[in-house]
TORZA-368301 format. One record per atom (N, C-alpha, C): residue number from 1; atom name; x, z, y. Coordinates in steps of 0.05 Angstrom, whole numbers, plus 5000, padded with zeros to 4 digits. Atoms other than C-alpha are relative to their C-alpha. Example, Ala and Ser with C-alpha at 12.3 -4.5 7.8 and 13.67 -1.06 7.14 Angstrom:
! residues 2
   pos   site     px     pz     py
     1      N   5018   5000   4976
     1     CA   5246   5156   4910
     1      C   5018   5000   5024
     2      N   4984   4999   4976
     2     CA   5273   5143   4979
     2      C   4985   5014   5022
! end
This chain:
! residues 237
   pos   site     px     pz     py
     1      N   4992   5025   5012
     1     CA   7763   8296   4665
     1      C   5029   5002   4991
     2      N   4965   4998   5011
     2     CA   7831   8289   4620
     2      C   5013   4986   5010
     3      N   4985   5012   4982
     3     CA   7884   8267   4652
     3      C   5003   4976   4993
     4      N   4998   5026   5000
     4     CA   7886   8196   4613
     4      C   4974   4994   5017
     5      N   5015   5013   4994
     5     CA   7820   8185   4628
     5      C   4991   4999   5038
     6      N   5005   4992   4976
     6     CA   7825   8205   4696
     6      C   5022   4976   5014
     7      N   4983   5017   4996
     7     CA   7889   8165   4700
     7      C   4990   4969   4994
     8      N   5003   5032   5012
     8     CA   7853   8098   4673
     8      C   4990   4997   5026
     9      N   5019   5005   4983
     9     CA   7795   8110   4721
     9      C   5010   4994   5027
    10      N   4996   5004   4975
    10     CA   7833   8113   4784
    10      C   5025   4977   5009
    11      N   4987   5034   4998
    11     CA   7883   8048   4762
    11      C   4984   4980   5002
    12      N   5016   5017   5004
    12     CA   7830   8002   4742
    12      C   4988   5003   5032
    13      N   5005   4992   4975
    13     CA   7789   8026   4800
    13      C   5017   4987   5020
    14      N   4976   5013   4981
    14     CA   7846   8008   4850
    14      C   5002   4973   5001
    15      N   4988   5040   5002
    15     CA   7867   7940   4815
    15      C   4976   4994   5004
    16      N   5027   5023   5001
    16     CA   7793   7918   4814
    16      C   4988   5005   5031
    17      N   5010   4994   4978
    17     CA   7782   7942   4881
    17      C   4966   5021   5011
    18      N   5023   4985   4994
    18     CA   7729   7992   4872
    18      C   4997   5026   5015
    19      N   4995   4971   4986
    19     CA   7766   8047   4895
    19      C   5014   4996   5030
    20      N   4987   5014   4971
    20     CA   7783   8036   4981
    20      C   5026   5017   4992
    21      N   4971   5005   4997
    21     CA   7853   8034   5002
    21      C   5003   4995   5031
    22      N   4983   5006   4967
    22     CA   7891   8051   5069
    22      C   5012   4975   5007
    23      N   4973   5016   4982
    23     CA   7928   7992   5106
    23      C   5018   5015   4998
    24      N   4963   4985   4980
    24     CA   8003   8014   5121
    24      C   4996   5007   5026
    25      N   4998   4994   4972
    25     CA   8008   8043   5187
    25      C   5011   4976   5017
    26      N   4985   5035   4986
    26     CA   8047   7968   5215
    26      C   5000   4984   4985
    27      N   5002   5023   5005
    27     CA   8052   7907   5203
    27      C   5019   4990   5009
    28      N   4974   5005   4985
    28     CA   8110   7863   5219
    28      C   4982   4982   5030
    29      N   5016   5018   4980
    29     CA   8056   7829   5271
    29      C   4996   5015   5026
    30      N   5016   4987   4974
    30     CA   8034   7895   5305
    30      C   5023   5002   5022
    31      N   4987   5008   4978
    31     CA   8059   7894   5379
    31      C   5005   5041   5008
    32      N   4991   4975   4997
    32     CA   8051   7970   5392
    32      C   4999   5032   4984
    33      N   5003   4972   5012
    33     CA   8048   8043   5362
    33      C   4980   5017   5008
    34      N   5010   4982   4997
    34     CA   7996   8087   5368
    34      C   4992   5028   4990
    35      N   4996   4975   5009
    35     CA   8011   8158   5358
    35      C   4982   5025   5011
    36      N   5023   4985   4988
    36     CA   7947   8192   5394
    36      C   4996   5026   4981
    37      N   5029   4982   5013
    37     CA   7904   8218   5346
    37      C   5015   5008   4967
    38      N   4983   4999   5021
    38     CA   7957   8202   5277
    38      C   5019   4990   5003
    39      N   4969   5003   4998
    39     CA   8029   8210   5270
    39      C   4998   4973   4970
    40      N   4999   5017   5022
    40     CA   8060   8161   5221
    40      C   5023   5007   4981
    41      N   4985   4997   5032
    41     CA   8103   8177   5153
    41      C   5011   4975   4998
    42      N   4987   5018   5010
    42     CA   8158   8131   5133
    42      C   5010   5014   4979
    43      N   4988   4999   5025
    43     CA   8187   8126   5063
    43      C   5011   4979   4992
    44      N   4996   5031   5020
    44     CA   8222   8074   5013
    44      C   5005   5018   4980
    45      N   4991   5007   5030
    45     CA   8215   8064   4948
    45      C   4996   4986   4982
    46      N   4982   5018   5015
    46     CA   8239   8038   4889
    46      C   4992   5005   4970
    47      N   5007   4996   5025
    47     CA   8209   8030   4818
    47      C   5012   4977   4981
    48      N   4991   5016   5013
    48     CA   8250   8002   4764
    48      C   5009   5004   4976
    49      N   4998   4999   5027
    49     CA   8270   7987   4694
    49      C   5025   4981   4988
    50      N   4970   5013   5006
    50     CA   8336   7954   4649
    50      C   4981   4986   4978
    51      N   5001   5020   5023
    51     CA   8321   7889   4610
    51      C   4970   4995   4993
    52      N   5032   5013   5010
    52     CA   8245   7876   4606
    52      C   4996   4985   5024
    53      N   5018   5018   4985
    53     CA   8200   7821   4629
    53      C   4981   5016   5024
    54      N   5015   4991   4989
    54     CA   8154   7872   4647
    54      C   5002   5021   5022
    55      N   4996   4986   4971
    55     CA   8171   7896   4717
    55      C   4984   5019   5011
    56      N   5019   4982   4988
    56     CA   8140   7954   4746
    56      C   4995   4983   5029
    57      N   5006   5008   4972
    57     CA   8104   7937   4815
    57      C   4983   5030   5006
    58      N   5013   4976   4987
    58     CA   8080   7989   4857
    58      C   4972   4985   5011
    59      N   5024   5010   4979
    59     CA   8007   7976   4886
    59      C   4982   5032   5015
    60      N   5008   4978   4995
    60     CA   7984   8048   4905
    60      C   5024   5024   5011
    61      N   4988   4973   5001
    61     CA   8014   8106   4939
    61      C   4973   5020   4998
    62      N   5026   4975   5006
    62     CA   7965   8182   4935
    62      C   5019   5014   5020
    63      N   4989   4979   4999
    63     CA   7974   8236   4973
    63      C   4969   5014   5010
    64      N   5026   4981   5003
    64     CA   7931   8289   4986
    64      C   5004   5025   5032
    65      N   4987   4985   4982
    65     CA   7916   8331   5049
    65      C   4993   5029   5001
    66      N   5008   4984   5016
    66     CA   7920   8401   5031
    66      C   4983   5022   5022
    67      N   5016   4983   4986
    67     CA   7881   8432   5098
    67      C   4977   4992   4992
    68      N   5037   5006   5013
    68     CA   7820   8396   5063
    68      C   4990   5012   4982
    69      N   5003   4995   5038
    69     CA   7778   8410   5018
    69      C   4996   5000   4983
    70      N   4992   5007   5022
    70     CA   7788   8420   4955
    70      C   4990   4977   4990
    71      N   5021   5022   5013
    71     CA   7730   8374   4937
    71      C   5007   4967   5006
    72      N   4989   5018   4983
    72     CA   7764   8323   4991
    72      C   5018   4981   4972
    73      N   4981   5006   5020
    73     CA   7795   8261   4948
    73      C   5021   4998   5013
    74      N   4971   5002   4994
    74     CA   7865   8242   4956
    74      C   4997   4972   5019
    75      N   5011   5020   4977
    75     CA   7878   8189   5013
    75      C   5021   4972   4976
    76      N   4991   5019   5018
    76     CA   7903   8126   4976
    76      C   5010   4961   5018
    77      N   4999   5019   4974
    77     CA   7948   8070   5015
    77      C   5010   4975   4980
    78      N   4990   5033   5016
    78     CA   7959   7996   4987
    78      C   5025   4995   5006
    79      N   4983   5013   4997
    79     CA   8019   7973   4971
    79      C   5008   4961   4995
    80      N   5001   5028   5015
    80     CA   8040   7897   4961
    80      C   5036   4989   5007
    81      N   4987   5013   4995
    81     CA   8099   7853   4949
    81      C   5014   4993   5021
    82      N   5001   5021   4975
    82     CA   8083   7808   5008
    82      C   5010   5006   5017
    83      N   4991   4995   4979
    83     CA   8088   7844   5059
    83      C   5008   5028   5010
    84      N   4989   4969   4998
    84     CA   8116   7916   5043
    84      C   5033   5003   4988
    85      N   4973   5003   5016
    85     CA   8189   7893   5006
    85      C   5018   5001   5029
    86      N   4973   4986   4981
    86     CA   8243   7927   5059
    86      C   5025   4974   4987
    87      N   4968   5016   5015
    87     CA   8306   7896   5020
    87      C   4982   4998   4964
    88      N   5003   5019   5034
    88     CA   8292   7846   4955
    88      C   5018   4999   4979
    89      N   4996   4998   5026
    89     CA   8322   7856   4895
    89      C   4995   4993   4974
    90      N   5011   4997   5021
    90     CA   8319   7826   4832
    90      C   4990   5018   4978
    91      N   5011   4976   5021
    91     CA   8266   7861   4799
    91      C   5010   5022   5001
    92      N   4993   4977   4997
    92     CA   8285   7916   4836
    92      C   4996   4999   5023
    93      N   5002   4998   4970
    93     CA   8253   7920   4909
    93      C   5001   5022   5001
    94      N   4999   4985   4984
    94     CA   8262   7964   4962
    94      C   4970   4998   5011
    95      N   5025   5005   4982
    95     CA   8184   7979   4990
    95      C   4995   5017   5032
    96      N   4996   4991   4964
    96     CA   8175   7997   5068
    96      C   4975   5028   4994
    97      N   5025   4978   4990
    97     CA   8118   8062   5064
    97      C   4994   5010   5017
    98      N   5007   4996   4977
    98     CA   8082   8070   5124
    98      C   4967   5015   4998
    99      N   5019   4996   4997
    99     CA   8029   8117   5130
    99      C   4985   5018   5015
   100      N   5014   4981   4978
   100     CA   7978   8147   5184
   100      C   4988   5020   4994
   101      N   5010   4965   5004
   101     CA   7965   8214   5178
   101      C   4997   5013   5013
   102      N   5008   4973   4979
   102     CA   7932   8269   5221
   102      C   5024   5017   4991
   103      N   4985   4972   4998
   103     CA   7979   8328   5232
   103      C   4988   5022   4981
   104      N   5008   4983   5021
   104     CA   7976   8372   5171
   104      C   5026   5005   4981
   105      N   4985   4997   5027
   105     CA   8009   8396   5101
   105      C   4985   4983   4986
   106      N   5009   5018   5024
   106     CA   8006   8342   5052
   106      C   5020   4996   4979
   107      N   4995   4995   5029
   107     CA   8025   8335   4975
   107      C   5004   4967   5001
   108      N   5003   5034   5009
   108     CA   8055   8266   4964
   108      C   4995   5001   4957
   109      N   4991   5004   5034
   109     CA   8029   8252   4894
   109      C   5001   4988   4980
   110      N   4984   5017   5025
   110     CA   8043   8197   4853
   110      C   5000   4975   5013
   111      N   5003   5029   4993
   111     CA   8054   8122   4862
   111      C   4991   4977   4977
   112      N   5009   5022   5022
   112     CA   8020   8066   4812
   112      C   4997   4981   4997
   113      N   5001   5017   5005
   113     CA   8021   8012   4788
   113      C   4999   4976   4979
   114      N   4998   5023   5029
   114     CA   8023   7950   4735
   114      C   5030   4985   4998
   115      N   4978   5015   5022
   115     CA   8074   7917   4690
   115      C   4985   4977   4984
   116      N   5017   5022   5014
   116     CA   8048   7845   4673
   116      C   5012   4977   4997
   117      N   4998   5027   5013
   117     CA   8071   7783   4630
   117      C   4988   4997   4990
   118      N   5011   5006   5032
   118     CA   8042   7741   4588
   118      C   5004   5008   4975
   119      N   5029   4997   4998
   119     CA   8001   7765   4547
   119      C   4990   5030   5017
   120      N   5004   4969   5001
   120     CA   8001   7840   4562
   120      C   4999   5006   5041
   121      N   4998   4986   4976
   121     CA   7983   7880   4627
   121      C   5001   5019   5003
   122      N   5001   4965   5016
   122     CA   8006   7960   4624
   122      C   5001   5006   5032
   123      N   4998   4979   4975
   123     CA   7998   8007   4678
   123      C   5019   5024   4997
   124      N   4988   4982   5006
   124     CA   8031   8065   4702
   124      C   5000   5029   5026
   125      N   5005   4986   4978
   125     CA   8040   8119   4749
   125      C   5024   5025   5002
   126      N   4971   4988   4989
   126     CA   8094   8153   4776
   126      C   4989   5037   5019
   127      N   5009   4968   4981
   127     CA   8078   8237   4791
   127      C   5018   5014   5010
   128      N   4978   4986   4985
   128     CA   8116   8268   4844
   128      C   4991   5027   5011
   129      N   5002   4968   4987
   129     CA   8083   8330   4880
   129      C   5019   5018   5018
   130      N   4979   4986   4972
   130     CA   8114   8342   4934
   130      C   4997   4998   5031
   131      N   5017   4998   4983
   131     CA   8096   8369   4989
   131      C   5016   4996   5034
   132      N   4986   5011   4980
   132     CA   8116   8351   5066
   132      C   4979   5004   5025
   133      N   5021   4998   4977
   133     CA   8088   8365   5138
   133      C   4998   4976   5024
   134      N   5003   5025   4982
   134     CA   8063   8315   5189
   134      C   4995   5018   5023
   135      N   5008   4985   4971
   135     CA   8072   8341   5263
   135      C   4989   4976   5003
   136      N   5010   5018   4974
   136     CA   8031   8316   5323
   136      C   5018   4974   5004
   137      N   5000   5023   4992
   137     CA   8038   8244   5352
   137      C   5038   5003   5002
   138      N   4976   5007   5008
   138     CA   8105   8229   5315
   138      C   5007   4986   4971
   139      N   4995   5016   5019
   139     CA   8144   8185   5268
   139      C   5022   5020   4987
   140      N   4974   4978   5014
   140     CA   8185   8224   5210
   140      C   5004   4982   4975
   141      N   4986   5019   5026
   141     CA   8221   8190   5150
   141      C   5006   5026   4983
   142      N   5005   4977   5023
   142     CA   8215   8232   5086
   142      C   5017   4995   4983
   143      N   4979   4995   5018
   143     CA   8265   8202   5049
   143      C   4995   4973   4981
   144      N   5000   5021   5020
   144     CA   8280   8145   4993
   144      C   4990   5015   4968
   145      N   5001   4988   5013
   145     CA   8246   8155   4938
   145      C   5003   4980   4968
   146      N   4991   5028   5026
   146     CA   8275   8115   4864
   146      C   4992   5015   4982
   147      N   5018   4991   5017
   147     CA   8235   8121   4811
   147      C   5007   4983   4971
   148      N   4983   5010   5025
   148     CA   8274   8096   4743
   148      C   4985   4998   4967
   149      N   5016   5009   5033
   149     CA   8232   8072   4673
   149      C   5022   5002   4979
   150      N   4975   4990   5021
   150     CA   8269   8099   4608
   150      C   4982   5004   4975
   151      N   5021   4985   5031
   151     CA   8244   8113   4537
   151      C   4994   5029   5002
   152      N   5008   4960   4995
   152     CA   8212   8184   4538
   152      C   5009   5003   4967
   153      N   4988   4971   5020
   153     CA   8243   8241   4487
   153      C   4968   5003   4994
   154      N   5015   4983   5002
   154     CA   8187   8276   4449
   154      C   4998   5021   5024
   155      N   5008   4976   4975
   155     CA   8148   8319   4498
   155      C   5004   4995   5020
   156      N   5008   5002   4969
   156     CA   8158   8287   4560
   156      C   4982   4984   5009
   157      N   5023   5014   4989
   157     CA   8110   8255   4603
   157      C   5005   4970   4998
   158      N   4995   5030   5004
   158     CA   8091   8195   4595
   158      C   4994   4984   5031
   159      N   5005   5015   4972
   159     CA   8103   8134   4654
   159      C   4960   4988   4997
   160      N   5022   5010   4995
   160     CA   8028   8110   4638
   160      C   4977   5007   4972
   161      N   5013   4983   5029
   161     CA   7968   8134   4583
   161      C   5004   4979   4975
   162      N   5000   5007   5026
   162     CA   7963   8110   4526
   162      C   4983   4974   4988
   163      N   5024   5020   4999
   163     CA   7897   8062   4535
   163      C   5005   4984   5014
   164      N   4996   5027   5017
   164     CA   7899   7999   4533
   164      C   5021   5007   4969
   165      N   4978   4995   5009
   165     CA   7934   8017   4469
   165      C   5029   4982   4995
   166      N   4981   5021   4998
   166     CA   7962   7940   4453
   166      C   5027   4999   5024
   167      N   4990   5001   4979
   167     CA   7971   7935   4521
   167      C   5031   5016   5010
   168      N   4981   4970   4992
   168     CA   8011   8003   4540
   168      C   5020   5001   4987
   169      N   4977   4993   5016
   169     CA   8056   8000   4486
   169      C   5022   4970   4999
   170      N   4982   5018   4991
   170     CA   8077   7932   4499
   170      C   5017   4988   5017
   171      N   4982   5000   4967
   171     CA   8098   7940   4567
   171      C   5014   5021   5000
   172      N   4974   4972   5003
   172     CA   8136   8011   4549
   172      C   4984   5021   5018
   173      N   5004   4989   4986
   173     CA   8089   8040   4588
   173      C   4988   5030   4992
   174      N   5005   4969   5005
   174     CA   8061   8095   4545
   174      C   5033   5008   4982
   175      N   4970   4992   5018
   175     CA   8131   8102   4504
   175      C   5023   4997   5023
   176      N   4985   4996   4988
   176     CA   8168   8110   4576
   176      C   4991   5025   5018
   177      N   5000   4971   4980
   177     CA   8176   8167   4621
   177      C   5011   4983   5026
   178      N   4991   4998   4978
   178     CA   8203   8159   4691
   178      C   5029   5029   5013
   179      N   4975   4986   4985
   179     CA   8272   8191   4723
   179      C   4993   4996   5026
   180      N   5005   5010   4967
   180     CA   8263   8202   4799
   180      C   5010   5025   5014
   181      N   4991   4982   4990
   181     CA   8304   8216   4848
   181      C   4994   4998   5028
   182      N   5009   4995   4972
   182     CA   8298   8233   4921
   182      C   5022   5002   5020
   183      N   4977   4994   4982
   183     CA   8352   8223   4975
   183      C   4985   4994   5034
   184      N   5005   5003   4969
   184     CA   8363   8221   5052
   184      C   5014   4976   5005
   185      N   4980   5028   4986
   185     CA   8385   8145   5069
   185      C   4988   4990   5014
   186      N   5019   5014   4978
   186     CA   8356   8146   5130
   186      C   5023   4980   5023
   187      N   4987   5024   4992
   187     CA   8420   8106   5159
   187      C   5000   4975   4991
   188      N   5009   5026   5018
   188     CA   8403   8053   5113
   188      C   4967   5000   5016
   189      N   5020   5009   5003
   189     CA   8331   8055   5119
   189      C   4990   4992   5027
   190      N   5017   5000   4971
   190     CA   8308   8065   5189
   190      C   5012   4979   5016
   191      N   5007   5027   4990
   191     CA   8339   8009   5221
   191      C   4992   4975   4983
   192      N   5024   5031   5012
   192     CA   8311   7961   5168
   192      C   4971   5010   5012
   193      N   5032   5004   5000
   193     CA   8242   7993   5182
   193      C   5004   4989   5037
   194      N   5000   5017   4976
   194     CA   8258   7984   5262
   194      C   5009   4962   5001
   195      N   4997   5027   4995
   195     CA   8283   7909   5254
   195      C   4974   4985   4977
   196      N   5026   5011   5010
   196     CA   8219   7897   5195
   196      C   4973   4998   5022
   197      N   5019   4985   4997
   197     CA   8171   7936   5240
   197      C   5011   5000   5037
   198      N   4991   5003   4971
   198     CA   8181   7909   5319
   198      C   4992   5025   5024
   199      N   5019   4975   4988
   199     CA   8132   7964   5340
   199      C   5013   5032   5001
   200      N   4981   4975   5004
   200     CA   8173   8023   5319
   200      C   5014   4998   5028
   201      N   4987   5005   4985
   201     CA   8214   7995   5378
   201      C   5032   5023   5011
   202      N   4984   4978   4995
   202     CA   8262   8057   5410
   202      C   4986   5021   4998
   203      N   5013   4974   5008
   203     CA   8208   8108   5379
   203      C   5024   5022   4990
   204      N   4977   4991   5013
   204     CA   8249   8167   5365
   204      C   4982   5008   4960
   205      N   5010   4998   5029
   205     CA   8241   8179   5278
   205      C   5012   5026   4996
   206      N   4981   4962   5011
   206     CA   8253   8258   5260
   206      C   5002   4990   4963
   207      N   4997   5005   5026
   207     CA   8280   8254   5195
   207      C   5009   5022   4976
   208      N   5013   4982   5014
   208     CA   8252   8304   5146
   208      C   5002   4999   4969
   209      N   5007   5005   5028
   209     CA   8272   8291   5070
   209      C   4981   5017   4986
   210      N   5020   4983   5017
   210     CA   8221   8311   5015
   210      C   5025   5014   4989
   211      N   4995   4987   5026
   211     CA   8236   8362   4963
   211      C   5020   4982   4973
   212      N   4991   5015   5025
   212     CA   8274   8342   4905
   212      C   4983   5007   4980
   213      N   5021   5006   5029
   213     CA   8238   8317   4841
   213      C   4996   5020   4985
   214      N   5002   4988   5015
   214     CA   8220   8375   4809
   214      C   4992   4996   4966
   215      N   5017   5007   5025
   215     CA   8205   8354   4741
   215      C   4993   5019   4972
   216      N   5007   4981   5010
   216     CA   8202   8420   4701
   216      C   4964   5002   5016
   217      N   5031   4994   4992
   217     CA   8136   8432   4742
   217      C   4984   4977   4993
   218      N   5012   5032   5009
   218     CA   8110   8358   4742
   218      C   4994   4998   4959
   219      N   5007   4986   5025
   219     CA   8119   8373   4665
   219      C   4980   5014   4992
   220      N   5012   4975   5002
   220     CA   8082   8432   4665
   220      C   4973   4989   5002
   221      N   5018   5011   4998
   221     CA   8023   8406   4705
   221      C   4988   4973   4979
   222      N   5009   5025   5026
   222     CA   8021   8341   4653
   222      C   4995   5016   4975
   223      N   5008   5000   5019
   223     CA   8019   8381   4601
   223      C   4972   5028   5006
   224      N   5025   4990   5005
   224     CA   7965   8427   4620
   224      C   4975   4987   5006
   225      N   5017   5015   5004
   225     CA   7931   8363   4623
   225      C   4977   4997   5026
   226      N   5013   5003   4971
   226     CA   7911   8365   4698
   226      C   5016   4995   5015
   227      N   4976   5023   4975
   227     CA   7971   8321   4734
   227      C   4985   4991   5016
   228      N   5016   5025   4978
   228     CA   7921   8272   4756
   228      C   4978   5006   5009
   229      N   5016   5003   4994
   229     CA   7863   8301   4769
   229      C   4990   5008   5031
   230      N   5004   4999   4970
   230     CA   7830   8306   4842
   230      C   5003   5029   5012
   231      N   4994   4974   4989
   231     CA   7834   8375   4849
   231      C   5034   5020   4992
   232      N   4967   4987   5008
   232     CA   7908   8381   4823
   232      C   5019   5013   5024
   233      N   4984   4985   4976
   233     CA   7934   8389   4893
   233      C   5002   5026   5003
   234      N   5007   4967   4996
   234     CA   7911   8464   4893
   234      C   5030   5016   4984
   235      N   4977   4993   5007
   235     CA   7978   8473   4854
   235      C   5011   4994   5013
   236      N   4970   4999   4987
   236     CA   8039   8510   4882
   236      C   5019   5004   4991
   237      N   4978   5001   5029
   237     CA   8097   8512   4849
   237      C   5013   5035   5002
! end
């Protein structure tokens, strides 16, 4: 499947709810942690843009777990507004990422979402590839990850395909690329997620940043026209 069409199938899909979707690992309700059987992954991030109506929102993270296999899809965790915004920002949140994962190597790989005013609704999707280990019954923070909307140059990737064409082009979403960067602000982050997230309580958090954004590769893979597809994880860089 080509990577738009692969990319439509698994937005639509999502927004319409045909395709399941993890919970977050907490809630600001849950009372305790259970780290038995799956450790838990923290992250923030941050998708944003200068001077449009049309706001990116995140509703999807991907990642993929690479002791599976190949055939295995990617695990796919819901994001929302409501009840995943760390620190608020105009039109520029901070989101809490919390996710339960068996102990393995896993490929975080993209984040997606919609851009919607009246009339227009554009999608988009944010490809990162990058890969990160989950030990046994533990909490690790991977890092902040900001993810920046810009007009794309000839030849770079685009933030979202092309279809819807009205649509896509009126939200910037096929005529933008994405900048993204990756830091360690885990003094920032981690006590917001302990004072969001009561459960965390005096857990200790190892704190593990991802990789930096490679985007020469991420390139590469988009343009040999298999970024998005389910068996893309099998790329190493």
């Amino acid at each position: 499947m080509t990577n738009i069409r692969w990319m439509l199938a698994l937005v639509l899909g999502l927004l319409s709810g045909c395709v399941s979707m993890n919970p977050m690992a907490l809630d600001k309700k849950s009372t305790s942690l259970d780290l038995g059987s799956k450790s838990v992954v923290l992250m923030t991030f941050d998708v944003s843009r200068d001077d449009s109506r049309y706001v990116p929102l995140p509703i999807f993270i991907n990642v993929k777990n690479l002791g599976a296999p190949r055939t295995t899809d990617p695990l796919h965790f819901r994001v929302n507004r409501k009840d995943d915004v760390l620190v608020a920002s105009e039109g520029d949140d901070l989101y809490a990422i919390r996710m339960a994962l068996e102990p393995g190597r896993y490929r975080l790989l993209s984040v997606g979402g919609s851009a919607a005013a009246f009339p227009f609704v554009g999608s988009f999707l944010v490809p990162l590839f990058m890969d990160f280990i989950v030990p046994a019954h533990a909490v690790t923070y991977v890092g902040q990850v900001k993810a920046r909307l810009r007009p794309r140059q000839e030849g770079e990737f685009r933030a979202g395909p092309m279809i819807p064409l009205i649509d896509q082009a009126a939200t910037g979403m096929s005529s933008g690329t994405f900048d993204v960067v990756v830091s360690d602000s885990s003094a920032e982050d981690i006590p917001h997620f302990r004072a969001m997230f009561p459960a965390l309580g005096d857990t200790p958090v190892a704190d593990v940043p991802l990789p930096a954004f490679d985007r020469p590769r991420v390139q590469r893979i988009r343009d040999a026209s298999s970024a998005l597809a389910p068996d893309e994880a099998s790329d190493t860089p």
